[in-house]
C-alpha positions in Angstrom: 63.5 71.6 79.6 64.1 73.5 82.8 68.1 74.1 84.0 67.1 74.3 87.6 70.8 75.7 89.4 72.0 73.9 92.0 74.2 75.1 95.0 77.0 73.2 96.2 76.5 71.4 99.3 78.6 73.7 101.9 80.5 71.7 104.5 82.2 72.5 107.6 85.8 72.2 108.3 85.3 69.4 110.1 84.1 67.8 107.4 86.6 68.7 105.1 89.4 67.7 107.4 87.5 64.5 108.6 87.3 65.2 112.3 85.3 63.3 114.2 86.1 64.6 117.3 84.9 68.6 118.3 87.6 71.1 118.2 90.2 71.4 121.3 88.1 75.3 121.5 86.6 77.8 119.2 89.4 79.9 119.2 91.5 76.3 117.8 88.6 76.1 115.1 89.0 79.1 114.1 92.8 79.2 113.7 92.9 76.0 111.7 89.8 77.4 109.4 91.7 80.9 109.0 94.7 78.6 107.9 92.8 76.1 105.5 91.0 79.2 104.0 94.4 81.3 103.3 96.4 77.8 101.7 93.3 77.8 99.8 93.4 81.4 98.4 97.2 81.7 98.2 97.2 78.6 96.0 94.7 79.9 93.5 97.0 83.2 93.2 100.5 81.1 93.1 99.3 79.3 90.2 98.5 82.6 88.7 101.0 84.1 89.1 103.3 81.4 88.0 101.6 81.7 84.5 103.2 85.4 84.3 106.8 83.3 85.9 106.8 84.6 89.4 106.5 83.1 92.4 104.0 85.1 95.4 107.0 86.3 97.1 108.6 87.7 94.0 105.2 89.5 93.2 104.9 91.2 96.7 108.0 92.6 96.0 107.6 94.2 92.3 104.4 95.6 93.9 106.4 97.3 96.8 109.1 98.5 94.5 106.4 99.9 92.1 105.2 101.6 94.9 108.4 103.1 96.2 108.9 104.8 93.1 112.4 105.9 91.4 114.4 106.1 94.2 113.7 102.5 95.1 114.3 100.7 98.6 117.3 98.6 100.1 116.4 94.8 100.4 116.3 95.5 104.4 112.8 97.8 103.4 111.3 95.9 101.6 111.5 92.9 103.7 109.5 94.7 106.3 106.9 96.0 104.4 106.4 92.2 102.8 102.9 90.8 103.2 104.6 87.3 104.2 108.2 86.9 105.0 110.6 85.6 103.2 114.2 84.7 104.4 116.3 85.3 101.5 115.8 88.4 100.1 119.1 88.6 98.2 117.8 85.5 96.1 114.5 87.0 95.5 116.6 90.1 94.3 118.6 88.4 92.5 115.9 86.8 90.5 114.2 89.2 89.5 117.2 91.0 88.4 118.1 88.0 86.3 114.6 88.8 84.4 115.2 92.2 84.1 112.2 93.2 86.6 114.9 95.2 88.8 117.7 97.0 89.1 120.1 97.6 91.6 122.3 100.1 92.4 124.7 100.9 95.5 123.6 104.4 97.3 124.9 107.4 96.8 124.8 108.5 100.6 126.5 104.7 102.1 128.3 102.6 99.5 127.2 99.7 101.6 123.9 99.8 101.1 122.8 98.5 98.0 119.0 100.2 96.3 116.4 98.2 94.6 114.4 100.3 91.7 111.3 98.4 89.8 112.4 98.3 85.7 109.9 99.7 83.0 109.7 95.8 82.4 108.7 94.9 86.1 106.1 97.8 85.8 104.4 96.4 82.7 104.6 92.9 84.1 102.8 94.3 87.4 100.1 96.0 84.6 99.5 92.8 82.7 99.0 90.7 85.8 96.5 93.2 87.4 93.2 92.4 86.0 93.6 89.0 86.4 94.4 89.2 89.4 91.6 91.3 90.6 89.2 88.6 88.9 90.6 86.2 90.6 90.3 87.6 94.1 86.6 88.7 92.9 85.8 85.0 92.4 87.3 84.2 95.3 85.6 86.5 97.6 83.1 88.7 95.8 79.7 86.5 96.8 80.8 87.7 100.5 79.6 91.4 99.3 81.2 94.8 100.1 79.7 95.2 103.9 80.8 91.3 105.2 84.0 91.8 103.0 85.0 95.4 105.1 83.4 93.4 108.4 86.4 90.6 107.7 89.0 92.3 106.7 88.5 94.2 110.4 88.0 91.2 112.3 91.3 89.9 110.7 93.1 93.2 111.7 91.8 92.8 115.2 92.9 89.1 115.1 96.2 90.5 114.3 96.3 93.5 116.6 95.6 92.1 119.9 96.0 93.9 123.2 
């Protein structure tokens, strides 16, 4: 008996949205398939990460932390090097503090400003959600290949950075 492998029938956003009517532009089409394709992604990784308890904010910012090293940043640094932005950045500190991810301390140099430093804990947390992770966004995106993958993630720079 032969397994013969079918592809899924790929539809449009049109379809999937059930528009009957063509797009207000190209440029709309585009928007509102950038923004179907990212809910799309982000909610594959969200319910990832909530298997390791943290939310895709909380994540973003372990990663940051990790990569600021032992001195650690002030909640007003890290919110500007955050991926997506998040209003509350004292609650998102103070979660993760509450699960032993972080620690904060005030500064040395201004008593007012108040340092947040990735725990040994956070950093093996980050570890154990890493290869998952990077399946995930393999399955997600791999079957684009390497040279379509580098083209996108340029045309979504210049999307971003317009003159």
């Amino acid at each position: 008996m032969s397994t013969k492998r079918t592809t899924p029938k790929r539809t449009t956003l049109r379809d999937e949205i059930k528009q009957t009517k063509a797009f207000a532009s190209l440029e709309a089409e585009v928007y509102l398939n950038l923004v179907r394709t990212s809910e799309a992604l982000v909610t594959e990784a969200n319910v990832l990460l909530r298997g390791f308890g943290l939310s895709g904010s909380q994540y973003n910012v372990l990663r940051i932390l990790r990569g600021a090293g032992t001195a650690g940043l002030c909640g007003r640094d890290i919110a500007e090097r955050m991926v997506t932005r998040d209003s509350d950045m004292t609650r998102l500190l103070d979660g993760l503090q509450k699960k032993d991810l972080i620690a904060r301390l005030r500064s040395e140099q201004d008593r007012r400003i108040v340092m947040a430093a990735i725990t040994d804990d956070g950093l093996a947390l980050l570890a154990d959600i890493e290869e998952p992770l990077l399946a995930l966004h393999r399955g997600q995106l791999g079957h684009l290949g390497d040279t379509r993958l580098k083209q996108f993630s340029r045309l979504l720079e210049d999307a971003r950075h317009r003159p």
